[in-house]
C-alpha positions in Angstrom: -11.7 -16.2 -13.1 -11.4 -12.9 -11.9 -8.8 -13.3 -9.7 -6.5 -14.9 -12.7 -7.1 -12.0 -14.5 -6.6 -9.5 -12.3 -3.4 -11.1 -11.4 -2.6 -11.5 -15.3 -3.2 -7.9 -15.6 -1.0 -6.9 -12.2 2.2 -9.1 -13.4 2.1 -6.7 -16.5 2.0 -3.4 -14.3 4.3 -4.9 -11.5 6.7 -5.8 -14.4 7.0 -2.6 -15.9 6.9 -1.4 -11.9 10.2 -3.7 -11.0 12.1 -2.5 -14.7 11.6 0.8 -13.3 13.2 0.0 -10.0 15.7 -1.6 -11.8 16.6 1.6 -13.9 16.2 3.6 -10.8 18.6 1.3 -8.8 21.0 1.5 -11.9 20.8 5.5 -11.4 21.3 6.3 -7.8 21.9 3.2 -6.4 22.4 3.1 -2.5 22.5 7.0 -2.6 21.1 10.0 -0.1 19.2 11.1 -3.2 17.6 7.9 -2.8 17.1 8.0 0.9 15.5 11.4 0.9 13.0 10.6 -2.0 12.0 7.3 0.2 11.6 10.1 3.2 9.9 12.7 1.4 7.5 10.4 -0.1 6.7 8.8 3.5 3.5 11.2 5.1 1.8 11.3 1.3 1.8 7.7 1.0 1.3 7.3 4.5 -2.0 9.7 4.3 -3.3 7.8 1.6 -2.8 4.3 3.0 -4.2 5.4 6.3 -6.8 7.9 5.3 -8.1 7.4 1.8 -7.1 3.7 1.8 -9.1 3.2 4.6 -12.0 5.1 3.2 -12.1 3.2 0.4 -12.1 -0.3 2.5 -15.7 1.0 4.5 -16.9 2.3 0.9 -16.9 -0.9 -1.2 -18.8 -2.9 1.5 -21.4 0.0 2.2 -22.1 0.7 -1.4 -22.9 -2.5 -2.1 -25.5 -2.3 1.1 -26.6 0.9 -0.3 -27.0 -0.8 -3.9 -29.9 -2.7 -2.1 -31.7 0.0 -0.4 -34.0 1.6 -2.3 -32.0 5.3 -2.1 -30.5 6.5 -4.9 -27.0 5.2 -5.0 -25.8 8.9 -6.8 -26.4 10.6 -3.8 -24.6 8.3 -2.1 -22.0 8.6 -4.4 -21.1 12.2 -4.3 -21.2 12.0 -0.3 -17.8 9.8 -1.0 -16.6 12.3 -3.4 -17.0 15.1 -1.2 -15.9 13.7 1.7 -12.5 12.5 -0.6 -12.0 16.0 -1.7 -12.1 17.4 1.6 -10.2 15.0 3.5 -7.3 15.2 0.7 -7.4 19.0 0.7 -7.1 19.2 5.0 -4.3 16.5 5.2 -2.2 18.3 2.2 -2.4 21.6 3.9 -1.9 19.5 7.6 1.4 17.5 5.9 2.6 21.0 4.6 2.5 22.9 7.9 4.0 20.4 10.1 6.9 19.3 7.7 9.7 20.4 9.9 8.4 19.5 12.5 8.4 15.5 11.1 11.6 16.0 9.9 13.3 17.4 12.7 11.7 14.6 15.2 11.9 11.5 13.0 15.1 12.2 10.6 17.2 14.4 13.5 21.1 15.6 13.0 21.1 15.6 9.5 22.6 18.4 7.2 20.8 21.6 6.1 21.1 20.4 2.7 19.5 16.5 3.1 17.1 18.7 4.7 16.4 20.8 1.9 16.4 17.7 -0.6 13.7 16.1 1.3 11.2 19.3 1.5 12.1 19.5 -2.7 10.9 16.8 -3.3 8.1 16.8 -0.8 6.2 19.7 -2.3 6.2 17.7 -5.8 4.4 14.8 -4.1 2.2 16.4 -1.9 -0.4 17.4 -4.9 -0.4 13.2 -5.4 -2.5 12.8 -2.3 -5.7 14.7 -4.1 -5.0 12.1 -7.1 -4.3 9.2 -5.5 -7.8 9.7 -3.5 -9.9 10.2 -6.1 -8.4 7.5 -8.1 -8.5 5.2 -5.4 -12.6 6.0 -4.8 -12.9 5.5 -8.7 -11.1 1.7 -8.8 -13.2 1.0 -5.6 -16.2 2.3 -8.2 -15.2 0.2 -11.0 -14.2 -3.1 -8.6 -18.0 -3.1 -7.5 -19.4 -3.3 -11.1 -16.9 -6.1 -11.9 -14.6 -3.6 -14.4 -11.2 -5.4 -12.8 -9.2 -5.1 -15.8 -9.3 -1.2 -15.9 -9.3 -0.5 -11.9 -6.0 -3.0 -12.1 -4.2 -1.3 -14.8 -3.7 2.2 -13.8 -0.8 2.2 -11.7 1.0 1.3 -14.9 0.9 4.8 -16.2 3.3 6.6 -13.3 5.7 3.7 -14.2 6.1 4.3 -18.0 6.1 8.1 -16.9 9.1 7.8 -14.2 10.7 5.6 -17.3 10.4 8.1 -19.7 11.8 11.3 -17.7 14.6 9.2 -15.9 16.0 8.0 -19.7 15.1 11.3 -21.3 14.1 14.1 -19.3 16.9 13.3 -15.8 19.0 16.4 -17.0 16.2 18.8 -16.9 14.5 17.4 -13.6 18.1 16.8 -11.9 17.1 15.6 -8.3 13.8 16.3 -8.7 12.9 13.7 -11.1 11.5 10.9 -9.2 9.3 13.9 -7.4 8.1 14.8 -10.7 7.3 11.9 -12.2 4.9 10.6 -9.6 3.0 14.2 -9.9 2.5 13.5 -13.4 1.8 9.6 -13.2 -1.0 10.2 -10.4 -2.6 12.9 -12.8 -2.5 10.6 -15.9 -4.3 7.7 -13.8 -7.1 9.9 -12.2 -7.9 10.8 -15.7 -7.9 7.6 -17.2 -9.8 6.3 -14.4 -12.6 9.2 -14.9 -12.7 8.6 -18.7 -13.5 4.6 -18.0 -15.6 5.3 -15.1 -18.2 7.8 -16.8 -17.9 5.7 -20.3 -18.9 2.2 -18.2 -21.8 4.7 -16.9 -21.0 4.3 -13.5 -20.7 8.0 -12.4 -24.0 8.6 -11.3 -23.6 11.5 -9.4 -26.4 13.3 -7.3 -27.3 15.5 -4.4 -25.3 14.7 -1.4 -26.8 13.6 1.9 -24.6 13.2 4.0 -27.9 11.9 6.5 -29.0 9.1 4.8 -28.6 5.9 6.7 -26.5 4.1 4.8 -23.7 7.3 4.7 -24.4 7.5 8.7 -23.1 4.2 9.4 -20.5 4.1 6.5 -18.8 7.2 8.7 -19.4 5.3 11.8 -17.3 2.0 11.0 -14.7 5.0 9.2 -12.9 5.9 12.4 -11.9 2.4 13.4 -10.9 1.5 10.1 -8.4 5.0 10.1 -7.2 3.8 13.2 -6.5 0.5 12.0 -4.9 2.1 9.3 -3.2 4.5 11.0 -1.1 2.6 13.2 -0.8 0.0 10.8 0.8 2.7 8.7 3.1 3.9 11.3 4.9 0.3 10.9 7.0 0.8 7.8 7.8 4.9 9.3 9.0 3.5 12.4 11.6 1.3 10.4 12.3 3.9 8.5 13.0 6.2 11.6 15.7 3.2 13.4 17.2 2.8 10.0 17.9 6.2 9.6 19.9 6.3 12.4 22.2 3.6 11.1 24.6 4.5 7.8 23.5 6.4 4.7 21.8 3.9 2.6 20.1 1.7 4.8 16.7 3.1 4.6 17.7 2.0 0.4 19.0 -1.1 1.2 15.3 -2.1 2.9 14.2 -0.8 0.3 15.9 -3.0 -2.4 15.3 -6.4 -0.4 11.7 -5.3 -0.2 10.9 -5.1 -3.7 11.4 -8.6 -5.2 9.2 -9.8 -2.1 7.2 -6.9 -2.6 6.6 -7.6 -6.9 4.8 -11.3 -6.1 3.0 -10.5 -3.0 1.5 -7.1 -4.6 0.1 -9.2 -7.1 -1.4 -12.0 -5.3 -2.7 -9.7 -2.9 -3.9 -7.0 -5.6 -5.8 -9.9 -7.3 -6.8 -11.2 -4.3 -8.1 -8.1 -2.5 -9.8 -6.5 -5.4 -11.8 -9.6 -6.0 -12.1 -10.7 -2.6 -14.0 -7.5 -0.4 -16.4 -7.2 -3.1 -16.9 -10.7 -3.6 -17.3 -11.6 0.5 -19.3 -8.5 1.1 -21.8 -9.9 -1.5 -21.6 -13.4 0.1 -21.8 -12.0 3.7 -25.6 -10.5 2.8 -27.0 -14.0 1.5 -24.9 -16.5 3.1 -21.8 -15.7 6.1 -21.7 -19.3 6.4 -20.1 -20.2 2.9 -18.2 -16.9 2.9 -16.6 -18.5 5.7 -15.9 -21.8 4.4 -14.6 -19.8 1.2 -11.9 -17.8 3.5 -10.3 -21.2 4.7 -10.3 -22.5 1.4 -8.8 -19.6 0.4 -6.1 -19.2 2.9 -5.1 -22.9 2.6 -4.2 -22.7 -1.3 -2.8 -19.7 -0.8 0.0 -20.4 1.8 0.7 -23.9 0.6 1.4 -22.5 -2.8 3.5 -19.3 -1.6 5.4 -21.6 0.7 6.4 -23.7 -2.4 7.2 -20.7 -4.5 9.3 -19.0 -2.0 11.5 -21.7 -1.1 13.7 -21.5 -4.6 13.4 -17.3 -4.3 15.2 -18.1 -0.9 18.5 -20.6 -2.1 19.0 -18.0 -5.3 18.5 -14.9 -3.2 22.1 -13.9 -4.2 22.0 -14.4 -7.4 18.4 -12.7 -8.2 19.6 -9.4 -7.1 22.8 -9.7 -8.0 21.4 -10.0 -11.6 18.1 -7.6 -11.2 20.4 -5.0 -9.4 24.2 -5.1 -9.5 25.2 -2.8 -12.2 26.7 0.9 -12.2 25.9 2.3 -8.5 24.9 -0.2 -6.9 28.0 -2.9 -5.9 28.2 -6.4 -5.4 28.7 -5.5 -1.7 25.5 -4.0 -1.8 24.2 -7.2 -3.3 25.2 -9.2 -0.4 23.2 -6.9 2.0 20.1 -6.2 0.3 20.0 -10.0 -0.7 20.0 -11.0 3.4 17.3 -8.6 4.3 15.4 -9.9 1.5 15.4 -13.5 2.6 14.2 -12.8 6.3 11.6 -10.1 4.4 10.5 -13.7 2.2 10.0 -16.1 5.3 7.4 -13.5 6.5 5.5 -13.3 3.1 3.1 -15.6 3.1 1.7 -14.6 6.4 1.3 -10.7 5.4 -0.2 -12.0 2.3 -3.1 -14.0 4.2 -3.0 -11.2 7.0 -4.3 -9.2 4.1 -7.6 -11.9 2.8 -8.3 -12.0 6.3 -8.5 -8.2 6.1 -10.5 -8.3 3.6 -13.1 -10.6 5.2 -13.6 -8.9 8.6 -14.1 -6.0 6.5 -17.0 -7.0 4.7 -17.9 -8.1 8.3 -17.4 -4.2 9.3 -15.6 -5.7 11.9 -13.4 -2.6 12.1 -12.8 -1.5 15.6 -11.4 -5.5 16.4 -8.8 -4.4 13.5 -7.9 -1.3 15.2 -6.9 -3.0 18.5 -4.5 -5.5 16.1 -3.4 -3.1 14.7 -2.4 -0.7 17.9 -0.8 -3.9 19.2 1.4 -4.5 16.1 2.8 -1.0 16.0 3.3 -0.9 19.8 5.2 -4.3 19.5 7.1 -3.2 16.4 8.6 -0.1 18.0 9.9 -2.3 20.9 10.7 -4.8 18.6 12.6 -2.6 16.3 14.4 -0.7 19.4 15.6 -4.3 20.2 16.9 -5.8 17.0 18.5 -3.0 15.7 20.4 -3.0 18.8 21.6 -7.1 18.6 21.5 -7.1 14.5 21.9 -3.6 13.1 19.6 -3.2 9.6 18.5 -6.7 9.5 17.3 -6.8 13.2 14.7 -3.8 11.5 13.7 -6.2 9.0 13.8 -9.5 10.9 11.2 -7.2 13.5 8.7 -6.7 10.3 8.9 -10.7 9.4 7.9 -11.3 12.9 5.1 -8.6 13.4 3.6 -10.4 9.9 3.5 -13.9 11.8 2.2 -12.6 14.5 -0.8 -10.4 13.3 -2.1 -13.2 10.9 -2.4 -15.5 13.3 -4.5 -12.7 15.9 -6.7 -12.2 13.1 -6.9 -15.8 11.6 -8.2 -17.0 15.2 -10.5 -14.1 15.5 -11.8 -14.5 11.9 -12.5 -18.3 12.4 -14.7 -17.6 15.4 -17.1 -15.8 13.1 -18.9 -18.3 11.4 -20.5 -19.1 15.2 -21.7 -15.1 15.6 
């Protein structure tokens, strides 16, 4: 039940999430604007996938551990606060001093001025990452006590706010728009999530200890899970890094084919993983056995179903983004590229989908450091991948490399995951 209605709540924030790529696609279409937004945007989301993402993974199954001690779960609360805070504030100021140094070694022999769009943009998202962390700490709050409803929601708000300033506001903004707009969207959801967090009366803040048992081995299990994240992160920059040496506008073009691929799978993993690491972290303490048993269960509906549902996605490719996408800017030669890419992106969805349940399982596990090694291995083979298949198929070798690292990975961790139950 909760997954339904977490994933009835995510198809109404993805849809207003895929209208606003629609209107965006309308506006700039395959255009350097659109590029260096993409780029600028990369380290902050890449900082909170790998840091505060990860954080927030080792949190969920640790405060429920904690819940059972008899410590006083506030204390334990603001450790994760603190330690948020900090870790936001030292990768901002870290992401700010070594800009050009990124740019010039992953986005090389470009013009001053691309240059100069990027770093525009850059300082209007680099504020996100201190938002984006506490609001992801807070929905990691409110998945525990069972509030999925609100800790789905949120992302909803920098949606309607990128809507609002692209149709009335793009004049004043010029090509800072998009920059802007995700400032303000990750303020409006911290707040919201703080409002519904202290009215639910689950901010229960105390004095820190950042020696209590519980916090101890939450930090221990925290550096493979960054790792894990890390590299796993460093995936989607190193396509970005091959496609930017091809033409302007194919760092868009992935883009594009990503985001019809990208609107089902984010909500069947959204529904899935919210529900699931709480849920198997639970089981895990009273019975591994059945939490086993429900992670084959769970994988088997799940890819059966996806298989069935992609298939049709697949024959219509064309005409889906010819209708979602082909108007103003962006060309029915555009159309025919992004709707290739996004048909070898489909054939690997279902596997990154159940890569991710898996996830969540050997997480509640805290089974961490086995994740890191996958995931060192799937960047390692991406970059040789990508270095290959760019070179034989140009932008869709990048793409046809991602659909292949997906297969790959989900089977590594399916096979470790299944051997488990015996431990």
């Amino acid at each position: 039940m909760n997954v339904v209605a977490v994933a009835s709540v995510t198809l109404i924030v993805k849809g207003f999430g895929f209208y606003k790529e629609i209107v965006v696609a309308s506006s700039f279409g395959l255009s350097e604007l659109l590029d260096t937004f993409l780029i600028a945007s990369l380290v902050p989301g890449f900082i909170y996938q790998v840091f505060l993402g990860a954080f927030k993974s080792v949190f969920i199954p640790n405060y429920i551990s904690e819940q059972k001690s008899d410590r006083p779960i506030g204390s334990f609360q603001s450790t994760s606060f603190m330690v948020t805070i900090g870790t936001t504030i030292f990768f901002m100021v870290l992401a700010y001093l070594f800009t050009n140094t990124f740019l010039e070694l992953f986005f090389p022999n470009h013009t001053e001025a691309y240059y100069a769009l990027i770093k525009t943009q850059f300082f209007y998202l680099l504020p996100c990452i201190l938002f984006w962390g506490l609001s992801s700490l807070l929905s990691g709050l409110l998945n525990i006590h069972n509030e999925f409803k609100y800790s789905t929601i949120y992302p909803v708000f920098t949606s309607i706010i990128i809507l609002i300033l692209l149709f009335f506001f793009k004049d004043v903004f010029q090509e800072k728009v998009l920059a802007v707009a995700m400032l303000l969207g990750s303020i409006v959801e911290f707040l919201f999530l703080a409002i519904v967090a202290k009215s639910k009366n689950i901010i229960k803040l105390n004095k820190p200890d950042f020696k209590a048992e519980g916090t101890i081995f939450m930090f221990k299990q925290l550096p493979a899970k960054v790792s894990s994240g890390f590299l796993t992160g460093l995936i989607p920059i190193t396509d970005k890094y091959f496609a930017a040496q091809l033409v302007v506008g194919s760092i868009a073009a992935i883009n594009y084919a990503l985001k019809i691929p990208a609107f089902f799978t984010a909500i069947v993993v959204l529904a899935l993983s919210r529900v699931l690491l709480p849920h198997f972290s639970k089981l895990i303490t009273e019975n591994k056995e059945e939490a086993s048993n429900q992670l084959r269960k769970v994988l088997k509906f799940v890819f059966i179903s996806l298989v069935f549902f992609i298939i049709p996605i697949i024959l219509f490719s064309d005409s889906i983004v010819a209708f979602i996408f082909e108007r103003n800017q962006f060309t029915s030669e555009d159309t025919l590229l992004v709707s290739k890419l996004q048909v070898i992106l489909l054939i690997g969805a279902p596997f990154y989908i159940c890569d991710n349940i898996i996830v969540q399982y050997l997480t509640s596990l805290n089974k961490n450091a086995f994740m890191a090694y996958v995931s060192f291995g799937s960047m390692t083979l991406n970059i040789i991948l990508d270095f290959i298949f760019m070179k034989l198929y140009g932008v869709y070798g990048i793409v046809l490399c991602t659909t292949t690292i997906y297969i790959i990975r989900s089977l590594v961790l399916f096979s470790y995951a299944n051997k488990q139950k015996k431990i």
